[in-house]
N, C-alpha and C positions, 0 to 999 in steps of 0.2 A: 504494500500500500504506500501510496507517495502521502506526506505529511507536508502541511502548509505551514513555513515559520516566517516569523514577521519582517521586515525588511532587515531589519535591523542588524538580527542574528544571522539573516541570507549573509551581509557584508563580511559580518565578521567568519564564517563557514569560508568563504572567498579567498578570503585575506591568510587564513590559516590559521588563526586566532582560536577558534571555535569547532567543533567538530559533533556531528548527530551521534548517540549512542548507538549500540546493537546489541541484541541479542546475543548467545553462548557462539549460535550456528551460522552468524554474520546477517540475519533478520535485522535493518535499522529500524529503532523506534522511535516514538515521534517525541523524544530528549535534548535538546542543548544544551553543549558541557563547554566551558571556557578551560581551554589549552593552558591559559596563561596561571590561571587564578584555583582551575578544577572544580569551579562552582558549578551546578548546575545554573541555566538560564532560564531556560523554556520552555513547554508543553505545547507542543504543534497543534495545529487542527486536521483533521481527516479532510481529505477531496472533499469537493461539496458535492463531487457526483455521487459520495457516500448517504445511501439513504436506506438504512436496512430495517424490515420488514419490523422485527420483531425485538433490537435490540439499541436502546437508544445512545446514539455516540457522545451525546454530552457528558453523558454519566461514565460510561467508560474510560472516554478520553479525558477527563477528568481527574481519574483515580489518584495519578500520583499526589493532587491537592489530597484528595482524601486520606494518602497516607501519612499526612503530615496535620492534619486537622488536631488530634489532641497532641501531641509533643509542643504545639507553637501553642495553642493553649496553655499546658501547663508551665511553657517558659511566660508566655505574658503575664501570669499572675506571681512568678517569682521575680521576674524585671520589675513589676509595678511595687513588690515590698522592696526590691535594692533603692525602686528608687523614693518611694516614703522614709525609706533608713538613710540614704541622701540627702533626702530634703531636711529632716531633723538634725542632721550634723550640721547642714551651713546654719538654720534658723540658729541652732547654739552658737556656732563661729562668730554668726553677724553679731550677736547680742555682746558675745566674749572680747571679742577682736577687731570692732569696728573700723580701725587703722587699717586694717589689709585687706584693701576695700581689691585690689588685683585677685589675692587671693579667692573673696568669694563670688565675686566675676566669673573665674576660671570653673568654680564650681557651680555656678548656676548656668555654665553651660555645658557643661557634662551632664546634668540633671536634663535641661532641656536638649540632648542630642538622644536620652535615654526615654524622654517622651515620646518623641518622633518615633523613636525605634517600636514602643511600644504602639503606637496610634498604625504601623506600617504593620502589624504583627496584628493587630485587632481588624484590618482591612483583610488580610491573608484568610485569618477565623471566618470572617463574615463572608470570603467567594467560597471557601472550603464549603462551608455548611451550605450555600446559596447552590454550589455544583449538586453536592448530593439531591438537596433535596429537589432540584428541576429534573436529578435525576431519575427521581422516586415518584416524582407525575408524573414523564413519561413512560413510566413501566404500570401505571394506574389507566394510565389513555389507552394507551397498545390492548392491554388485555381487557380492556372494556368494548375498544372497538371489537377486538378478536369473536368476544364470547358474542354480545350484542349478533355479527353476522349469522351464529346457528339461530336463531330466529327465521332465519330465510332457506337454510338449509333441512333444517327440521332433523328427524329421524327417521333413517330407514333413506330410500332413496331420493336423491335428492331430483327436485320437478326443475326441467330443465328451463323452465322461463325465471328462476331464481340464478340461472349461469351469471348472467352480466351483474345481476345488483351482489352478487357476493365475491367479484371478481377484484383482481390486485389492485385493481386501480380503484376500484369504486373504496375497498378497505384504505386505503390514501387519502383518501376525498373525505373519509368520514373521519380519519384519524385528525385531517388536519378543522375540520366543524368543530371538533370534539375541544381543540384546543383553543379556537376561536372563540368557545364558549354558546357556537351557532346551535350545538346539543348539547343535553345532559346526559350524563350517566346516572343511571338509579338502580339502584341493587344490582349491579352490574350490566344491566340492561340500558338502550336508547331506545327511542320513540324512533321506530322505523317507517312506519307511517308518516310521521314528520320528514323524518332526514330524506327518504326517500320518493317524497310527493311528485317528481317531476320523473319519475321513472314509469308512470302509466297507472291507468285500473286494475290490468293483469296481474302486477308486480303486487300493489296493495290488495287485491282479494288474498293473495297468495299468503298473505303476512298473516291477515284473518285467520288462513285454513290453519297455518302453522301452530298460532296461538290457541285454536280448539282444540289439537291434536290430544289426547289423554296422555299418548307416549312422550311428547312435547315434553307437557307440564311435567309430567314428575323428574325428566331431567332438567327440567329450570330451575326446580325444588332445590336440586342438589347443587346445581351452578350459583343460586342466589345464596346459599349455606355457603359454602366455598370462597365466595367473592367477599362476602362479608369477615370471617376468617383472614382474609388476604387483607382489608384496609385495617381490622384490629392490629393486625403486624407492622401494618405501616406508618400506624401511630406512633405505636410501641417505638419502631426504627426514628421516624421523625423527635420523638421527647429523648432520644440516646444521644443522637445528635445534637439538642439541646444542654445536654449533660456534665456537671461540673467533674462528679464523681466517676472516679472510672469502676467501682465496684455496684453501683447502680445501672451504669452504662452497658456495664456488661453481663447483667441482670435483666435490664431489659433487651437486649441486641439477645439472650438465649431463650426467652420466652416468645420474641418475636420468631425465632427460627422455628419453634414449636408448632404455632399457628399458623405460618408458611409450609410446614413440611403438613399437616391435616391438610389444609385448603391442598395440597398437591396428593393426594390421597384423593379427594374425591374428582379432581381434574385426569386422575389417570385411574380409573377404576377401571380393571378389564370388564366388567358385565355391562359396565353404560357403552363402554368404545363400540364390545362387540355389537352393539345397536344402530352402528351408525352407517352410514356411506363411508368413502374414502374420504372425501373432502369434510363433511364433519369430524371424522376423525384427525384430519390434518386440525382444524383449527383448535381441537378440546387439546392437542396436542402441545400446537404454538401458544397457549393456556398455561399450561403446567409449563413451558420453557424459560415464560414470562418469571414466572414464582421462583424457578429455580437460580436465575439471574438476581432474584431479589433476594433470595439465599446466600447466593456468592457477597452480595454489596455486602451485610453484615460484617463478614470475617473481613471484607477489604476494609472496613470502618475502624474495624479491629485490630488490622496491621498485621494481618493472618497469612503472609504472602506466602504458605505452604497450600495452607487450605484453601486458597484462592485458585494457586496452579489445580491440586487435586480436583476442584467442584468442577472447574473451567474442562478439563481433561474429558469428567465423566461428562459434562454436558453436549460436548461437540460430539460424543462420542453414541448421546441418547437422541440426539438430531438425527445422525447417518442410521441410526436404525430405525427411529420411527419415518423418516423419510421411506426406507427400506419396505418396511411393515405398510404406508399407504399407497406404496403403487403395490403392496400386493394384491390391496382391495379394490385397485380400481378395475372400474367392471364394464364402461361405455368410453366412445371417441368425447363426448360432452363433459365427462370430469377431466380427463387429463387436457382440455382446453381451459380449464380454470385454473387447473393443478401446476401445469408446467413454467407459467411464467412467474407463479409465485414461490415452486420449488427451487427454481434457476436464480431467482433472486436472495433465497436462505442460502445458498450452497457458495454464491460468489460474493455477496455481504456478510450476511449476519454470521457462518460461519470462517469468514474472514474477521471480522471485526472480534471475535471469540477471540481467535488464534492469538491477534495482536494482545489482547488483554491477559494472555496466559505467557506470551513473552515479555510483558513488562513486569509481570510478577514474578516469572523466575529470574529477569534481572537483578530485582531487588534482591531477592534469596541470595544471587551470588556476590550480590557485594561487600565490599572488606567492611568492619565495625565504621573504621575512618571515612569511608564513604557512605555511610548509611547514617552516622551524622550529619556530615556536609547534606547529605540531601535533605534531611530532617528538616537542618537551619538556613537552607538556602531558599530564598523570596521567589518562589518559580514563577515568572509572569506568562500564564497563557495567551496565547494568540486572541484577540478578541474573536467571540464569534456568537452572531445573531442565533439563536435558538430555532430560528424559522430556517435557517439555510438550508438542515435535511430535510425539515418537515414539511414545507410547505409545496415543494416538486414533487406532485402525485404523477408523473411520466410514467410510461412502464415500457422502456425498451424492452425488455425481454417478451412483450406481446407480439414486436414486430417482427423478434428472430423467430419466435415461433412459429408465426404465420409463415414465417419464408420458407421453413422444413418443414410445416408439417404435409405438404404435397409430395415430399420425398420422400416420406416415411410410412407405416403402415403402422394398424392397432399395437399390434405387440412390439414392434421396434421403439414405437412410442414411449410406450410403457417400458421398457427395460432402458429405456435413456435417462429417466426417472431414475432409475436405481441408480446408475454409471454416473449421475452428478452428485449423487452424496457417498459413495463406494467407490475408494479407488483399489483396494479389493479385488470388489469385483469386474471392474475396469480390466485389471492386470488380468484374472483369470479370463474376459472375452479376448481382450489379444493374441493372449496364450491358443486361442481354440482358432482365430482368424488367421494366425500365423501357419499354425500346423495346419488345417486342411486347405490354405490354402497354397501355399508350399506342394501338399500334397496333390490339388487339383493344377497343377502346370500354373499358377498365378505366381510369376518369380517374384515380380514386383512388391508385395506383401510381404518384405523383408519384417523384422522384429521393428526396426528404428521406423520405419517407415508409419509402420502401424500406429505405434508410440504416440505418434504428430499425429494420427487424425484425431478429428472429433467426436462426440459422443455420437452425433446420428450415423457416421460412419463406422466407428465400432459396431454399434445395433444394429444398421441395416446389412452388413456383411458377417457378422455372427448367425442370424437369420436365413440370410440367402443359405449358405451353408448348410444350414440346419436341414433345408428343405432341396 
């Protein structure tokens, strides 16, 4: 991923001065470290073509403020007593020693540089907490819009005049209302009726039927129990963040993880999934990925940057397989039109943006004591950046690639392309079978390297030809 840093630090990169950190495995992240001094400088911002589905970059890209959130805390409130124990030595000096009027000069401006200092450490506090928590309504929108769309998908299979209103773009469109304030969220639920008015009568009878459904309700039952669960914890996280005490802090940050891991319990119950389409099951899915993200922020709050790699690890790792798991249930040409440009979009975003945040945390891991100070105490000024940059671009190129393959392609190629963008796996193993028969059928050209470069509809559709 390329990383945007500000002019400034661009110069000094240039110049030599300044150099982007990397990762163990030569991954750069989005760090600026001054050559000369070894300070850290800055926290990049992501492309702004970065606009992932389910995983909001603020909060991410963030983090490193958030690792430093209580340690400059706990120094501001040790700085503010040096310097009340400063200010009481001169107020005696003055009284004492009125003559050496130089002297207390000298110290009422070490006093006032140690103000400054604290007023620039009080600024630090107030983006740290400011980052978290726009990051913690974004992960409150994402999964409202998420859930909000099974209303249109329903249970069982899904009626194809709900394709377009629950498709990637339309969930963009609603995600960015939602932030606009254009809708509400209410028991995890929007007025789709509302949001969706200029989508036809079709679309709205459709929301009606949904809502009559018996099988519906009693999954809304358990969605509205769950959701509810999920903002108790966010509270919980919001007042930690607040928090002077770190033994309170982390009292509530472990009772929140409680009521995040329930609320993910009823988002991934296998008796409700098995009830569903592929595409509802993609979204109760993208659901639980939300929570589990709101899992990991805890421990990054916490300065957990083991447990952060580990959660980070198992999360990318429960993506590729439920990605896996829903083209196995796909069943018509009309889901994987829904499915593909929002699977294409988790597979080259959101678990891109994972990856980055599980290299910056075994960064941290592997740094000496000395540099995990310096970074503690160093003023990381981030890149400025509007909050609407990812959000408000509801585009959906990957509808356009789609539309351009999927005339090359057939049902099942389709579908097994699905797997091949969250499986590289199973990627290797189609190679493996394209190379050898075709090797075997006089195709010389179908070398190993060759194969390697194609693409995913080329893998599929010549695994296939094969086959048959």
């Amino acid at each position: 991923m390329d990383y945007i840093f500000s002019t400034a630090t661009q110069a000094l990169m240039l110049s030599g001065k300044a150099v982007q950190v990397a990762h163990k495995t030569g991954v750069l992240l989005p760090i600026a470290r001054c050559l000369v001094t070894g300070r850290f400088l800055e926290v990049a911002k992501p492309p702004s073509s970065t606009n992932p589905l389910i995983f909001p970059t603020q909060l991410i890209f963030g983090a490193l403020q958030g690792y430093q959130t209580y340690q400059t805390h706990t120094g501001f409130k040790n700085v503010r007593s040096d310097i009340q124990d400063t200010q009481n030595s001169i107020n005696t000096g003055v009284a004492n020693i009125r003559e050496d009027i130089g002297m207390v000069r000298e110290d009422i401006k070490n006093v006032q540089i140690g103000v400054d200092t604290v007023i620039d450490q009080v600024a630090s506090i107030q983006f740290d907490i400011k980052g978290m928590s726009d990051g913690i309504t974004a992960i409150q929108q994402n999964l409202g819009v998420l859930q909000a769309t099974t209303a249109l998908i329903g249970v069982g299979t899904i009626a194809n005049i709900a394709i377009s209103a629950a498709s990637l773009h339309q969930i963009l469109k609603l995600r960015e209302d939602v932030r606009q304030m254009r809708v509400e969220i209410k028991d995890g639920f929007i007025d789709l009726k509302k949001a969706l008015k200029d989508q036809g009568a079709e679309i709205l009878n459709h929301i009606d039927e949904v809502a009559a459904d018996i099988k519906f309700e009693q999954h809304r039952v358990v969605l509205i129990r769950a959701y509810g669960q999920f903002l108790q914890a966010l509270e919980l996280i919001k007042s930690a963040l607040a928090c002077d005490d770190p033994k309170i802090k982390d009292h509530d940050l472990a009772n929140a993880r409680q009521m995040l891991s329930v609320a993910l319990g009823d988002y991934r119950n296998p008796q409700l999934l098995s009830e569903l389409s592929a595409i509802g099951q993609l979204r109760r899915k993208e659901c639980a990925w939300a929570i589990e993200q709101t899992i990991i922020m805890t421990y990054q709050i916490q300065k957990q940057s083991g447990a952060v790699s580990h959660r980070l690890q198992n999360l990318q790792t429960s993506i590729r397989q439920d990605i896996l798991n829903v083209s196995d249930a796909v069943q018509s040409e009309e889901e994987i039109d829904l499915l593909y440009p929002e699977i294409s979009r988790i597979c080259t975003q959101d678990l891109v943006v994972l990856s980055s945040w599980q290299e910056q945390s075994e960064w941290i891991q592997s740094l000496p004591t000395s540099d995990l100070k310096l970074l503690e105490s160093s003023e990381l000024s981030p890149v400025p950046q509007a909050m609407t940059s990812a959000l408000s671009n509801f585009e959906v190129p990957e509808q356009k690639v789609y539309e351009e393959l999927k005339p090359k392609s057939h049902f099942e190629s389709l579908r097994d392309q699905l797997k091949l963008m969250a499986s590289p796996d199973l990627r290797s193993k189609y190679e493996y079978e394209v190379v050898e028969k075709g090797q075997a059928s006089g195709h010389k050209a179908l070398k190993a390297d060759v194969v390697k470069q194609s693409s995913d509809m080329a893998i599929a559709n010549l695994y296939h030809y094969f086959q048959f």
